[in-house]
Backbone bond lengths (Angstrom), bond angles and torsions (degrees), N, CA, C in turn:
res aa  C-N    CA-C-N  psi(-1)  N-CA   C-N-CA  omega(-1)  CA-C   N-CA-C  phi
1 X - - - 1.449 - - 1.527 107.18 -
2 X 1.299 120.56 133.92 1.797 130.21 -177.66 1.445 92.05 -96.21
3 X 1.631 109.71 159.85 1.329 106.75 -163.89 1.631 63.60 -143.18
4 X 1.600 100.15 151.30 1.441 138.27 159.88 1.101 124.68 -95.65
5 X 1.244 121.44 155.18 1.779 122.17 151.43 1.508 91.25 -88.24
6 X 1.828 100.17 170.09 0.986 113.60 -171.04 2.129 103.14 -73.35
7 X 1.370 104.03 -42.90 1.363 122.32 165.13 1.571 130.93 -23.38
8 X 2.312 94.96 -63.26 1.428 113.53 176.95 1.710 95.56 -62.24
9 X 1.360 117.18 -48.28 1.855 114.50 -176.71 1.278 104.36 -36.37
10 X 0.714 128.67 -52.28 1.532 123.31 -137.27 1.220 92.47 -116.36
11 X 1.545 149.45 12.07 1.422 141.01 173.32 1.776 77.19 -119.12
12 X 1.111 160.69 -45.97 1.428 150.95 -147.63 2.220 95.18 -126.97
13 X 0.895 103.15 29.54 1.769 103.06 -173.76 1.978 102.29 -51.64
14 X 1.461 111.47 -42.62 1.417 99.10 -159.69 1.634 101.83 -98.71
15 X 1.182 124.91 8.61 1.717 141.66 145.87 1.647 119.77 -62.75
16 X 1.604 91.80 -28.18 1.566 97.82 -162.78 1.700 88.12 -96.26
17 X 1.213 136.58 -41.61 1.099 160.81 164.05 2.103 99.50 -29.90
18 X 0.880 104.33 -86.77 1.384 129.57 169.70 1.381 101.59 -24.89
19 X 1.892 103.04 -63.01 2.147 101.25 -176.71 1.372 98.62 -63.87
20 X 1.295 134.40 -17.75 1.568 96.15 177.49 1.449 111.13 -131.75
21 X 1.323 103.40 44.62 1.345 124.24 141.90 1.719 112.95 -80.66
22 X 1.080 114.09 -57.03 1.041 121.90 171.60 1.207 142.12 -35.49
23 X 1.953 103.49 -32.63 1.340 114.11 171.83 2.143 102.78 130.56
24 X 1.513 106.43 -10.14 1.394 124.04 -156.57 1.657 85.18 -91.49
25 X 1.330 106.19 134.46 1.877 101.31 167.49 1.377 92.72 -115.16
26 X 1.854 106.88 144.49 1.199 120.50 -138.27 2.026 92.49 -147.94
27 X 1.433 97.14 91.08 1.543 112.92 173.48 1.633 117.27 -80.57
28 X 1.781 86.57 130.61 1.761 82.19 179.65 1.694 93.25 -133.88
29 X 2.075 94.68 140.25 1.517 110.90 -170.75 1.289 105.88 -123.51
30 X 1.414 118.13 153.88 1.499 111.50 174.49 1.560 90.41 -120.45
31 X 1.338 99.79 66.36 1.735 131.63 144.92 1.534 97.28 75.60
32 X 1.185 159.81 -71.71 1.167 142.05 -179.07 1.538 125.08 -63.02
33 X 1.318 116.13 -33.73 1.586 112.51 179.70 1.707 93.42 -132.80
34 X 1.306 105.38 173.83 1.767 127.83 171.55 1.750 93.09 -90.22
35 X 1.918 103.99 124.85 1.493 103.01 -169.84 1.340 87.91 -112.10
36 X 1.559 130.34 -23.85 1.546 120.03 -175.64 1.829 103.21 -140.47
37 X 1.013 116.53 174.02 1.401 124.39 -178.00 1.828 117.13 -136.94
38 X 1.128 144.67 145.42 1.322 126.21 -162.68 1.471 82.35 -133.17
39 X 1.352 127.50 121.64 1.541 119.25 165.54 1.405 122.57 -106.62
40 X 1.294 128.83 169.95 1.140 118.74 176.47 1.326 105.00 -68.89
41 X 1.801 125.04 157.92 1.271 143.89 171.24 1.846 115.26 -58.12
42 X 1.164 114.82 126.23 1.784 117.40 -178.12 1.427 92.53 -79.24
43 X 1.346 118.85 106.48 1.868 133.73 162.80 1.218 92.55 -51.24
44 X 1.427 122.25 -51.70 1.995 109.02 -150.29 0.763 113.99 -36.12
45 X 1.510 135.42 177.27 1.354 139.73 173.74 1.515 86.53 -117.03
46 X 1.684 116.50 169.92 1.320 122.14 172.65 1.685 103.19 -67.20
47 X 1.287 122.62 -39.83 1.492 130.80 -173.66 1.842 98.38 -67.09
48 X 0.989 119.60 -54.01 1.338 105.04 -173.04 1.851 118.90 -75.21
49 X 1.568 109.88 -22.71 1.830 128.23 159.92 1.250 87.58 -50.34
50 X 1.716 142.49 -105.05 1.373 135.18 -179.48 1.310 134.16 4.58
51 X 1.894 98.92 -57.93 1.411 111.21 173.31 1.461 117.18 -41.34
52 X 1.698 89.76 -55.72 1.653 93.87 -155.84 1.419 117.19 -75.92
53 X 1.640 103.90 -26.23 1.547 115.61 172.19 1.672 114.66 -46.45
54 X 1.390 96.46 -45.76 1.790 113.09 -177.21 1.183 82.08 -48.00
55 X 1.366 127.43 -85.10 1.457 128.56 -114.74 1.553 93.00 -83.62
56 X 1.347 113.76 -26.13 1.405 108.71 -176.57 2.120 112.46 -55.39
57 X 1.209 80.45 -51.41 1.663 114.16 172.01 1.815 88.83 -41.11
58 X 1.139 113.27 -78.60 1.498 99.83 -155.30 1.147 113.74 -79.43
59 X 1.122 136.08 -10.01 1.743 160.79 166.84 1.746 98.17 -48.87
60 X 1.522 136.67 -33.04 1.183 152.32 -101.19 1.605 80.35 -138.29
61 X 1.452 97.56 152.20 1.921 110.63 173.88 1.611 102.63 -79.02
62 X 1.377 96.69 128.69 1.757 105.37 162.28 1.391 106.23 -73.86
63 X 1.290 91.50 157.08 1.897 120.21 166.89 1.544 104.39 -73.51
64 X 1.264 90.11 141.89 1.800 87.78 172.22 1.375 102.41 -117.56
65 X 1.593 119.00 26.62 1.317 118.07 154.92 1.275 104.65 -170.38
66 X 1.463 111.12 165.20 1.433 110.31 -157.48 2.027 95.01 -104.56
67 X 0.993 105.70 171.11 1.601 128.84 -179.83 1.116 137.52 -20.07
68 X 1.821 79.37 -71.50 1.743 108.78 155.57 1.819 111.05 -40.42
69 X 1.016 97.42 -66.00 1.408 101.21 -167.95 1.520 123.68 -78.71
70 X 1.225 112.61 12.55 1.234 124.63 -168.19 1.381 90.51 -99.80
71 X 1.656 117.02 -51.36 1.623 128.63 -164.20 1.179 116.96 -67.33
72 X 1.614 106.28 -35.16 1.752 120.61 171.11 1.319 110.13 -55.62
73 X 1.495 109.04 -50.74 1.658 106.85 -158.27 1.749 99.69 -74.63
74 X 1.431 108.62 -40.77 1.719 105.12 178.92 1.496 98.97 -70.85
75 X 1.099 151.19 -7.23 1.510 122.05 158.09 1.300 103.48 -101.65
76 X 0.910 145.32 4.68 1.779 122.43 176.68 1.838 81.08 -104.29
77 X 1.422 132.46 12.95 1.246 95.84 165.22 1.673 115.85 112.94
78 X 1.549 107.23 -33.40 1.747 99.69 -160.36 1.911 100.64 -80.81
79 X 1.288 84.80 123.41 1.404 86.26 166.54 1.664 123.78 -84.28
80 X 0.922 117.98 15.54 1.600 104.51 159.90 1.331 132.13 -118.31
């Protein structure tokens, strides 16, 4: 990540614009800390975010018991 002054930003803004178009995340400081951050743009579409959530979701370890029965057994105590 390239870090800016607040100064270089704003004399080169549509350069800085451009690096994180590109994919480059592009920090700008007015010299002691990072005051803004420029990231690259999220392509996904909401339809393909969904997708991946699903699949992440089912990709994922099942429960071998559901909630209910999880809450019963931890308050009456059984530890296994």
């Amino acid at each position: 990540m390239r870090t800016y002054s607040i100064a270089e930003a704003s004399e080169q803004l549509p350069q800085l614009i451009a690096e994180a178009e590109r994919g480059e995340e592009v920090a700008i400081s007015d010299g002691a800390r990072v005051v803004a951050l420029l990231h690259p743009p999220n392509r996904e579409t909401e339809a393909e975010f969904f997708a991946r959530v699903r699949a992440e979701t089912l990709a994922g370890p099942s429960l071998s018991e559901n909630a209910v029965d999880l809450v019963r057994r931890m308050r009456d105590g059984d530890p296994s």
